[in-house]
C-alpha positions in Angstrom: 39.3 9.7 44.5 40.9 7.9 47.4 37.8 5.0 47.5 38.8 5.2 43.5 42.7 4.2 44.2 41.4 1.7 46.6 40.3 -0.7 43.6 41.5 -4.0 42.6 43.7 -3.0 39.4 41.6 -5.1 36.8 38.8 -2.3 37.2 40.9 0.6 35.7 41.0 -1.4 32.5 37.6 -2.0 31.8 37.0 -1.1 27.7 34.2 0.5 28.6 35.7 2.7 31.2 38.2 3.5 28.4 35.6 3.9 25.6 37.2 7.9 24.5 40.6 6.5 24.2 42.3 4.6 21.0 43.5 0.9 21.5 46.7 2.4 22.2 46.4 4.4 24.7 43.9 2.0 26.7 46.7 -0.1 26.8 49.3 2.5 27.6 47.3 3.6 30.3 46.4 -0.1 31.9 49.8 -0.5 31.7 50.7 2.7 33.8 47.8 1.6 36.3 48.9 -1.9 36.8 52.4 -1.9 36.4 52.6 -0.9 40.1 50.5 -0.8 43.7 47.8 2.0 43.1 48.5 3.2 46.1 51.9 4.5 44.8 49.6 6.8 42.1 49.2 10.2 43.8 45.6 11.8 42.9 47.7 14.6 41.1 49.1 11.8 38.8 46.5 10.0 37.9 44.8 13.0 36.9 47.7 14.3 35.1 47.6 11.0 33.0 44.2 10.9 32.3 44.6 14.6 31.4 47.2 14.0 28.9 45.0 11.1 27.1 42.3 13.5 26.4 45.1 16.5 25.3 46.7 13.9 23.3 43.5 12.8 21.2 42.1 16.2 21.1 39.8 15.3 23.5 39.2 19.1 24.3 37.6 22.0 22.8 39.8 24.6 21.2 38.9 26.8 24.3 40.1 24.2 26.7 36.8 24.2 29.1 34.5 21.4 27.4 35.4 17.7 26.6 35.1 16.9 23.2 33.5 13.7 22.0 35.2 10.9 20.1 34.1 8.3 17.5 35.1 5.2 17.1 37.4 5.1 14.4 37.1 2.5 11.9 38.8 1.6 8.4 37.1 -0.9 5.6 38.9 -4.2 4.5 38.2 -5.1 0.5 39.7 -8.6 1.2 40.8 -9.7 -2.1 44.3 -10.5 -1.5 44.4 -13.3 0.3 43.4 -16.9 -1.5 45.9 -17.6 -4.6 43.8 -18.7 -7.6 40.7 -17.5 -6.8 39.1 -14.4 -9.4 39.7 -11.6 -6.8 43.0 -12.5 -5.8 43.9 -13.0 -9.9 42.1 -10.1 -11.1 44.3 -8.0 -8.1 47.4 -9.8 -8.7 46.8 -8.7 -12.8 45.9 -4.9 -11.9 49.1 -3.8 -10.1 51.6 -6.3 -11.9 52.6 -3.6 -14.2 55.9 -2.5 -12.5 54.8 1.0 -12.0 52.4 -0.3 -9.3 54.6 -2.4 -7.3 54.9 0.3 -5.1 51.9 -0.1 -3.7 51.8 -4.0 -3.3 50.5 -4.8 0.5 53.7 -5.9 2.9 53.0 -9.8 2.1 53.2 -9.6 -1.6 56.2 -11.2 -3.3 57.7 -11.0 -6.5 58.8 -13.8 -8.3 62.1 -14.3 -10.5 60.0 -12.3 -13.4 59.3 -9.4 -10.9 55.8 -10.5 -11.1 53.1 -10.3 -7.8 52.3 -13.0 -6.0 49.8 -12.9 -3.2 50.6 -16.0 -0.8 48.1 -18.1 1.2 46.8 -16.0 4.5 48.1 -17.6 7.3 47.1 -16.3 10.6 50.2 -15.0 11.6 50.2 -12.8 9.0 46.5 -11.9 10.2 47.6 -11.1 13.8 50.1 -9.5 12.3 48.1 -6.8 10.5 45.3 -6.7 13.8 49.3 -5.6 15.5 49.3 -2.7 12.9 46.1 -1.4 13.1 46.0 -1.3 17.0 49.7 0.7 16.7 47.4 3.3 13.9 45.3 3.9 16.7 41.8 2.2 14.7 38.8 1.2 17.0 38.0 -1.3 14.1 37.5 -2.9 11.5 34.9 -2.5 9.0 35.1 -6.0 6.8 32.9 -5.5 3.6 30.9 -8.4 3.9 30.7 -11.7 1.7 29.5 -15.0 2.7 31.5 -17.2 5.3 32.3 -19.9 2.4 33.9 -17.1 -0.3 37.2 -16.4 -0.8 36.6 -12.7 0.1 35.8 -14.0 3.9 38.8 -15.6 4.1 40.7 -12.3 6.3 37.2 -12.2 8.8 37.5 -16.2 9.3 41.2 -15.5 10.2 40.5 -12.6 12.6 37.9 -14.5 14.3 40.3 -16.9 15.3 42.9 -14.4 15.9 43.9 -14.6 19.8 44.7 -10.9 19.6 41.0 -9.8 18.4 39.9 -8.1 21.4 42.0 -5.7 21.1 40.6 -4.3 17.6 36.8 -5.0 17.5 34.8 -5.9 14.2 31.9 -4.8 12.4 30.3 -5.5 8.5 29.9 -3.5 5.7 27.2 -5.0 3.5 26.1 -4.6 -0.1 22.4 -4.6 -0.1 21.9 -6.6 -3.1 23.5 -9.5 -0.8 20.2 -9.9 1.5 18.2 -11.1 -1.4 15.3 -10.2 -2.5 11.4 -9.2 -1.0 9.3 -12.6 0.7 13.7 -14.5 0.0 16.5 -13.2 2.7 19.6 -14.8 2.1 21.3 -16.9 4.6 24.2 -14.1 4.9 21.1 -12.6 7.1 21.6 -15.0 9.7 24.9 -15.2 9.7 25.6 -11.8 10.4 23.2 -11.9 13.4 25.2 -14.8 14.6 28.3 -12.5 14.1 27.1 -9.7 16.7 26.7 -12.0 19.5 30.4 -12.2 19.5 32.1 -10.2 21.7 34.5 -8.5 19.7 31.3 -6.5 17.8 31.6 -3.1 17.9 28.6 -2.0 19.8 27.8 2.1 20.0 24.8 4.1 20.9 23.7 2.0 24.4 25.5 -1.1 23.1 24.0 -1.7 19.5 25.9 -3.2 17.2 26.6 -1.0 14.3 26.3 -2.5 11.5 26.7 -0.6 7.0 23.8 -1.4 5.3 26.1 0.3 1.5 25.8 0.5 -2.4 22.1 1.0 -2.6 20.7 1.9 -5.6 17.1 3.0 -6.1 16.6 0.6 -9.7 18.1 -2.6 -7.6 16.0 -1.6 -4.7 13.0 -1.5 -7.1 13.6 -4.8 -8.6 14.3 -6.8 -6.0 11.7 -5.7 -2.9 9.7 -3.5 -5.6 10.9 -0.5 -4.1 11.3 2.0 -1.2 8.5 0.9 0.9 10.0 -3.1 0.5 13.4 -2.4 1.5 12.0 -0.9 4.5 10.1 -4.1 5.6 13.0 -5.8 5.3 14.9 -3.3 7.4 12.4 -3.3 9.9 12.6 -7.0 9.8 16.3 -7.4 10.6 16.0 -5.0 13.7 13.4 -7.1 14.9 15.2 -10.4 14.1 18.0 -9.2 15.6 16.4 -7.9 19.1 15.0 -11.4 19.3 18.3 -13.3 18.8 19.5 -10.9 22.0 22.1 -8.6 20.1 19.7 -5.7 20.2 18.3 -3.2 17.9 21.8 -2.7 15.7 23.0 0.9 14.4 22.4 1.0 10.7 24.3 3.2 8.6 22.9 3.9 4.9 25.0 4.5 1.5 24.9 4.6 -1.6 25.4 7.7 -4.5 25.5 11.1 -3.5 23.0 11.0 -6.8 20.3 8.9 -5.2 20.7 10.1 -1.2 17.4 11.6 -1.4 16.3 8.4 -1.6 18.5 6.0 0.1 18.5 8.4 3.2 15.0 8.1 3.6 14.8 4.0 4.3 14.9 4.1 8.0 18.9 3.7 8.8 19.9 5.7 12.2 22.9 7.2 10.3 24.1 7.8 6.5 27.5 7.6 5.0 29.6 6.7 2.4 31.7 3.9 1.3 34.0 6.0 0.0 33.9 10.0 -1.6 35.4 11.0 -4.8 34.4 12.9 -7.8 34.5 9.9 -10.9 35.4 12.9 -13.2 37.9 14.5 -11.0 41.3 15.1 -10.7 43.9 16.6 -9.2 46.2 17.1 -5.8 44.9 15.3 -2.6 44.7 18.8 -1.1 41.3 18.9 -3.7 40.2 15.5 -3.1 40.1 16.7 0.6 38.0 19.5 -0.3 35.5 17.1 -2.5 35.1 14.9 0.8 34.7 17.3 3.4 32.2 19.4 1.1 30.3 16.0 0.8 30.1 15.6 4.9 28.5 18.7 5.1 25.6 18.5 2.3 24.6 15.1 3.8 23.7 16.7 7.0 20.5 18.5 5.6 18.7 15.2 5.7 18.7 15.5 9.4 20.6 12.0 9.8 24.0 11.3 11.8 26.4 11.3 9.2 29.1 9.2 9.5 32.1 10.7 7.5 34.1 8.4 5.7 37.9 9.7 5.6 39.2 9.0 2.4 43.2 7.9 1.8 43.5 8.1 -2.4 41.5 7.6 -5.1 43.3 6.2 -8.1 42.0 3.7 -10.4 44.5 3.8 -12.8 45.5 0.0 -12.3 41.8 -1.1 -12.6 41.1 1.3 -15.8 43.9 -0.2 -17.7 43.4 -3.9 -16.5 39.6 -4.1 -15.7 38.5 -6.6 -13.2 35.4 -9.1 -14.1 33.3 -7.5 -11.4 33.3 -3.9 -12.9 31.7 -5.2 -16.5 31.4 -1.5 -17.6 34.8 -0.5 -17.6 36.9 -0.6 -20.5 40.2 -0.4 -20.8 41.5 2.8 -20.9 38.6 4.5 -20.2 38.9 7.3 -17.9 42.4 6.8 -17.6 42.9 10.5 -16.5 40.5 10.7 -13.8 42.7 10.5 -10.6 43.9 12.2 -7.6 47.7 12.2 -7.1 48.8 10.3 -4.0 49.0 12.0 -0.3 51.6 12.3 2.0 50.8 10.5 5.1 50.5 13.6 7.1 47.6 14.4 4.8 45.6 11.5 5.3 46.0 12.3 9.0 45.0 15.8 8.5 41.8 14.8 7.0 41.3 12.6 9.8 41.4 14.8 12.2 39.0 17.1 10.1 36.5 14.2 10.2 36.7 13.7 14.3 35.8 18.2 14.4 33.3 17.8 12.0 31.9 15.4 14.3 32.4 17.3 17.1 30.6 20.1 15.5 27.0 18.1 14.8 24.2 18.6 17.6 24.3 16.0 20.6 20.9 14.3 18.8 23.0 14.4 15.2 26.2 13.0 16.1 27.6 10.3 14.5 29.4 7.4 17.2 31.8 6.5 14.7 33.9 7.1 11.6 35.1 4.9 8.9 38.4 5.5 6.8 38.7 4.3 2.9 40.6 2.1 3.9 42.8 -0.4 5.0 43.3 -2.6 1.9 41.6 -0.9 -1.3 45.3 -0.6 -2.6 44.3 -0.9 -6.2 42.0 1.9 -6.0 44.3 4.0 -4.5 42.8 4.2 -0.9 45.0 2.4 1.5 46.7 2.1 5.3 48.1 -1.2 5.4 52.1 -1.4 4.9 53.0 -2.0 1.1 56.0 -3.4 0.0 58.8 -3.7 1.3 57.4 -2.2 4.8 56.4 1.2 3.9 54.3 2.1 7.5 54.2 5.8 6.6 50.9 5.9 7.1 49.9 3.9 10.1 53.1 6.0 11.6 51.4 9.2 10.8 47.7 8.0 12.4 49.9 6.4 15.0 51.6 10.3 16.0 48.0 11.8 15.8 46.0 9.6 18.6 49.0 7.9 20.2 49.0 9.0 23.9 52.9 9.0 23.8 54.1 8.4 20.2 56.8 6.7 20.1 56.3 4.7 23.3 55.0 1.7 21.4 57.0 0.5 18.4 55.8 -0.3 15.3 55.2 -3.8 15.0 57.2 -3.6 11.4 56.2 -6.5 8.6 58.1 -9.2 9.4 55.8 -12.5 10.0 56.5 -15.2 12.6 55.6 -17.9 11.9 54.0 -20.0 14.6 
């Protein structure tokens, strides 16, 4: 330990040499470490610190005699909010105008002189801003749901990639299937993504392999556009190997689609399965059941001898969808289904299942566990799932994740909603 105190401060802070703690507490802990000479650090100090990071992110077993292991913890962005006049940001703007949704408008909405949502231009303050709230929550990442660069949906990952405070919370993609084309015709998002993993700010797990959702698959698209199971494979195959040659390795695939069709989607050749997100489309109830639909859904995917990824889920309520359809969703009608919901959790319930989701890791076989998680999700706020701040600056639930993996919660404040401007 003394050769260790001997160092040059900048190699306490290494992300890698940090890899089991949240954004937070890396920070809270370079901070500590190079706030003063090291030499001032007894060994019984910098122990007791380190100690406390693991205690404070459950980073040991029940019994207290084995380290526990800890995923990466990641939430998707739906970005539809953010480009004024385009059909996602209309058909969002139209869902949750009825007064009875303002509630949860994101932080950045306004409401004109008719009490009607407005979503404004995203600037990149507002950006950084949001990166400054998901680092306080205590996320690993981001999970951006994949579009191409030129669409209006890519208009938050064009801002984060110029965002100066991207390091700090990395990046990965979440793509729908159907958006690599078809068998013998890959579509340029191909590339593109391959580009995107040579950036730094990737998420990388597993031996540094940048993990990447491969979602939405269903068996009658798969058959009609790489005429079936045995085509989507090639084209798998093909990716790894297009990747390894660009230098960004052999990337981390996740699988999803229905729990209808996992038989099938499971057996493609991904190195992990999920979900995008886990509900029952005839259910209702308290949260406290949805909770129960989720975690029972974790559990049956592991007897397909995968790495599940579980995917922690904050609400599922479509209601602002059912009565005002978006274009996208051509098979829902209005009104249809109006009574299959979940009611809303309390924050400390999101964080509950959470923490459920990091032990049911923690309970898989070294060979079967999963190196990250993904919550539903930062920004699906008109199908109930969300984390970001809604209107005015309700944080409740970034301050709940922020108390569970905080080091010391309460030692970093919340960065609030208010945007400066640069």
């Amino acid at each position: 330990m003394s050769s260790l105190l001997g160092r040059t401060r900048s190699a306490f802070c290494p992300p890698r040499a940090l890899r089991h703690f949240s954004p937070i507490q890396t920070a809270e802990l370079c901070h500590i470490m190079t706030s003063k000479p090291l030499r001032v650090l007894s060994r019984r100090a910098l122990l007791a610190y380190i100690g406390a990071a693991f205690f404070a992110r459950g980073a040991l077993s029940d019994s207290g005699r084995a380290p526990k292991y800890h995923p990466l913890i990641g939430a998707l962005r739906w970005d539809a909010w953010y480009t004024p006049g385009s059909t996602p940001t209309e058909a969002v703007r139209r869902s949750l105008a009825p007064e009875k949704y303002h509630w949860r408008l994101p932080f950045f909405a306004k409401l004109n002189s008719e009490q009607e949502p407005t979503f404004p231009t995203l600037t990149q303050a507002e950006l950084d801003l949001e990166i400054q709230q998901a680092i306080y929550a205590g996320l690993d990442y981001w999970a951006f749901v994949a579009y191409p660069k030129d669409d209006p949906m890519s208009a938050a990952l064009l801002r984060y990639l110029d965002s100066q405070k991207k390091q700090q919370l990395k990046f990965c993609l979440f793509t729908e299937v159907n958006r690599w084309g078809t068998q013998g015709k890959p579509t340029p998002l191909i590339d593109e993504h391959i580009e995107l993993m040579k950036r730094p700010e990737y998420v990388k797990v597993s031996g540094e392999r940048p993990l990447y959702y491969l979602g939405f698959i269903d068996r009658n698209d798969v058959v009609s556009r790489w005429g079936g199971a045995e085509g989507l494979k090639t084209q798998i195959n093909d990716f790894r190997t297009e990747c390894t040659k660009s230098g960004v390795g052999n990337p981390y695939i996740v699988l999803a689609g229905s729990s209808s069709q996992i038989e099938f989607w499971s057996s493609l050749g991904g190195d992990a399965i999920g979900a995008y997100t886990i509900s029952d489309p005839r259910g209702t109830g308290d949260y406290d059941s949805l909770t129960r639909i989720v975690e029972q859904r974790w559990r049956s995917m592991t007897r397909y001898h995968l790495p599940v990824v579980p995917t922690v889920v904050t609400g599922w309520d479509r209601r602002p969808r059912v009565e005002r359809p978006v274009p996208w969703e051509r098979g829902q009608h209005a009104g249809a289904g109006i009574n299959y919901f979940f009611e809303s959790p309390r924050s400390d319930q999101i964080a509950a299942q959470l923490d459920m989701a990091i032990k049911f890791t923690n309970e898989q076989p070294d060979q079967l566990r999963a190196p990250a998680l993904l919550i539903y999700a930062w920004n699906e706020n008109d199908e109930g799932g969300w984390l970001v701040p809604t209107l005015p600056c309700n944080s409740e639930r970034i301050d709940a994740l922020h108390r569970m993996l905080a080091l010391q919660p309460g030692a970093s404040t919340s960065p609030g909603c208010k945007i400066m401007q640069q």
